[in-house]
DRENPA-3360 file (N, C-alpha, C; in nm, 2 decimals, always signed):
BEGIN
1 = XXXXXXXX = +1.49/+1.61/+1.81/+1.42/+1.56/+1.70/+1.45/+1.41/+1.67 ~ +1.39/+1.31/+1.68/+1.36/+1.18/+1.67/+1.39/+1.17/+1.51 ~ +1.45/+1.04/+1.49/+1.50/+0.96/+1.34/+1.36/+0.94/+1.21 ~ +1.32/+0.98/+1.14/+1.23/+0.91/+1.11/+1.24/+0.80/+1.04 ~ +1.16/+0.66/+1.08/+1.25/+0.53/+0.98/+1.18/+0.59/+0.84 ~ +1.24/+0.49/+0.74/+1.18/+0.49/+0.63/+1.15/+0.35/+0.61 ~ +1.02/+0.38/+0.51/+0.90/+0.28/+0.49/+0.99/+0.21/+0.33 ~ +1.01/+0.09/+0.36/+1.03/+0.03/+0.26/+0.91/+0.01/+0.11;
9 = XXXXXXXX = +1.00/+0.05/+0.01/+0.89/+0.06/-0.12/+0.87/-0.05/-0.17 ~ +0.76/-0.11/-0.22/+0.74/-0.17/-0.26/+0.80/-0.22/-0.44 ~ +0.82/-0.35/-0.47/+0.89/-0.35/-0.60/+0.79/-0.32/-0.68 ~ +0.82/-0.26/-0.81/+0.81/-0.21/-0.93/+0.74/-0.34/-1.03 ~ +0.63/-0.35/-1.08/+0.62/-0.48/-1.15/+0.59/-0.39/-1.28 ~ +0.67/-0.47/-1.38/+0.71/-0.47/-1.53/+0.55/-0.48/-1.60 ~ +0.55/-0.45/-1.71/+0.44/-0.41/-1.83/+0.44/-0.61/-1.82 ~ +0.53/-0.65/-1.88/+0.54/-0.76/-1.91/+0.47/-0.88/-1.79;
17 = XXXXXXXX = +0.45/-0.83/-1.72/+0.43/-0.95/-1.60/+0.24/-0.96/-1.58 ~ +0.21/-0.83/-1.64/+0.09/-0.82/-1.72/+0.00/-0.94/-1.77 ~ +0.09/-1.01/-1.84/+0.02/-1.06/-1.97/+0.09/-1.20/-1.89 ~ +0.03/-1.31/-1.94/+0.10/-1.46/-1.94/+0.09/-1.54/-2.07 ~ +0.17/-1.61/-2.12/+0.16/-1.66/-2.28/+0.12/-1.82/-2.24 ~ +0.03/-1.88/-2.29/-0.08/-2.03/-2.25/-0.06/-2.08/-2.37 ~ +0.00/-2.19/-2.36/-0.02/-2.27/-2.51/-0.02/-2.21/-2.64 ~ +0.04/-2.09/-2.64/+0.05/-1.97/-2.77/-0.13/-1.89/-2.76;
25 = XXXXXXXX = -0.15/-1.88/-2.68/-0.25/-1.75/-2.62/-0.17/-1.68/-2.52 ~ -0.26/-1.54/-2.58/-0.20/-1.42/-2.50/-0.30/-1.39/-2.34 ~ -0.26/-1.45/-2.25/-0.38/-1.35/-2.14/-0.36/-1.30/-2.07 ~ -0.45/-1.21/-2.00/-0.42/-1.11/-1.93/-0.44/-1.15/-1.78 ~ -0.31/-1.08/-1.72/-0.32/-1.16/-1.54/-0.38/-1.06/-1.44 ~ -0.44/-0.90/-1.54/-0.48/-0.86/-1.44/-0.61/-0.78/-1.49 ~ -0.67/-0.72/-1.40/-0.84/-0.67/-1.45/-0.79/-0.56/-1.54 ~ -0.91/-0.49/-1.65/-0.91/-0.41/-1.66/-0.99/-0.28/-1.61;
33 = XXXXXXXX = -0.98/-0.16/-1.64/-1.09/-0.08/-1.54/-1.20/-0.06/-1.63 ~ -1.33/-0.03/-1.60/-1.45/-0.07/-1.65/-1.48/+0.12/-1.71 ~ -1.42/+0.17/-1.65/-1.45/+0.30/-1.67/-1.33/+0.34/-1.81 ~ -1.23/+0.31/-1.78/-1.10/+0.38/-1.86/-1.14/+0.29/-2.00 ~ -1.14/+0.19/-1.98/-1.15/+0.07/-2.13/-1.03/-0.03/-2.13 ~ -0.98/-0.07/-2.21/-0.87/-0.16/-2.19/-0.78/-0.10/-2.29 ~ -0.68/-0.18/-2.17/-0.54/-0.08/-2.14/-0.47/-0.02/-2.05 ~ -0.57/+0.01/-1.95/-0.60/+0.07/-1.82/-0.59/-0.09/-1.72;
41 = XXXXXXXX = -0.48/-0.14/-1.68/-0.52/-0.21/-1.56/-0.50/-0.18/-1.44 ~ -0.56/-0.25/-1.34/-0.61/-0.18/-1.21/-0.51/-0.24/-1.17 ~ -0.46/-0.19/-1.02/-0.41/-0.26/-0.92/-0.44/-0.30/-0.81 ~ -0.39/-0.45/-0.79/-0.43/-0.57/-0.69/-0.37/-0.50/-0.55 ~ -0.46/-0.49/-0.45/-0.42/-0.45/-0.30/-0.46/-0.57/-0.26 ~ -0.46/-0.59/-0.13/-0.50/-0.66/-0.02/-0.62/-0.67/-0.01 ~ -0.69/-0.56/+0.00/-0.88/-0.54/+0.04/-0.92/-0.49/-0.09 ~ -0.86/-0.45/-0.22/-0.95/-0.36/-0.31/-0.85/-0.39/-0.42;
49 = XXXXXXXX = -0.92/-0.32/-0.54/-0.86/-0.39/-0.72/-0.89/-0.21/-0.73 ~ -0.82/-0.13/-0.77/-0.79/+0.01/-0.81/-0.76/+0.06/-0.90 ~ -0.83/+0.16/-1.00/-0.76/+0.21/-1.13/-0.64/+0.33/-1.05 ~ -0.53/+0.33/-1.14/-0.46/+0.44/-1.13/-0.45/+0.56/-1.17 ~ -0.56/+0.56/-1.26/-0.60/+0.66/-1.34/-0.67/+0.73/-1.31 ~ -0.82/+0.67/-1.29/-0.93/+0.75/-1.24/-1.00/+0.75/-1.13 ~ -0.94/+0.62/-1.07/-1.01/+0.69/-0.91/-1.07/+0.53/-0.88 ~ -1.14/+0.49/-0.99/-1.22/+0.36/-0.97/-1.21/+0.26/-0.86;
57 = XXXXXX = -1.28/+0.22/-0.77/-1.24/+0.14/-0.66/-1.30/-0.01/-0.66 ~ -1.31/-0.13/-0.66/-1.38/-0.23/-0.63/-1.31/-0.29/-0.53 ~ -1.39/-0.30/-0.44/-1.36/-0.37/-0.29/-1.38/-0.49/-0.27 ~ -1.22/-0.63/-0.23/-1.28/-0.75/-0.23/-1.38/-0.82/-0.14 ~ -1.40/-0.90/-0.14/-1.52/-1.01/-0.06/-1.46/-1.07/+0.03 ~ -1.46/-1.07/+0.15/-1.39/-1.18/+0.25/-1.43/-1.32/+0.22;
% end
């Protein structure tokens, strides 16, 4: 029986890293999902923007 490697995880990004503060504005650095409402942000892949919640997919544009 052969070693299996293990796949390094990826880091953990904080609630906080969310949001960016501009000149005393609050904004938001990431989408929200169109289906869930806000509150709900998606996660940034490589090819695609993803809800974690419900499924929701938008695929980027080369």
């Amino acid at each position: 029986m052969a070693d299996k490697e293990k796949k390094a995880k990826a880091p953990r990004i904080a609630k906080k890293d969310y949001f960016k503060l501009e000149g005393g504005k609050l904004t938001r650095t990431r989408k929200h999902c169109p289906k869930c409402g806000p509150g709900v942000f998606m996660a940034d892949h490589a090819n695609r923007v993803s809800c974690g919640k419900c499924g929701y997919t938008e695929f980027k544009k080369k």
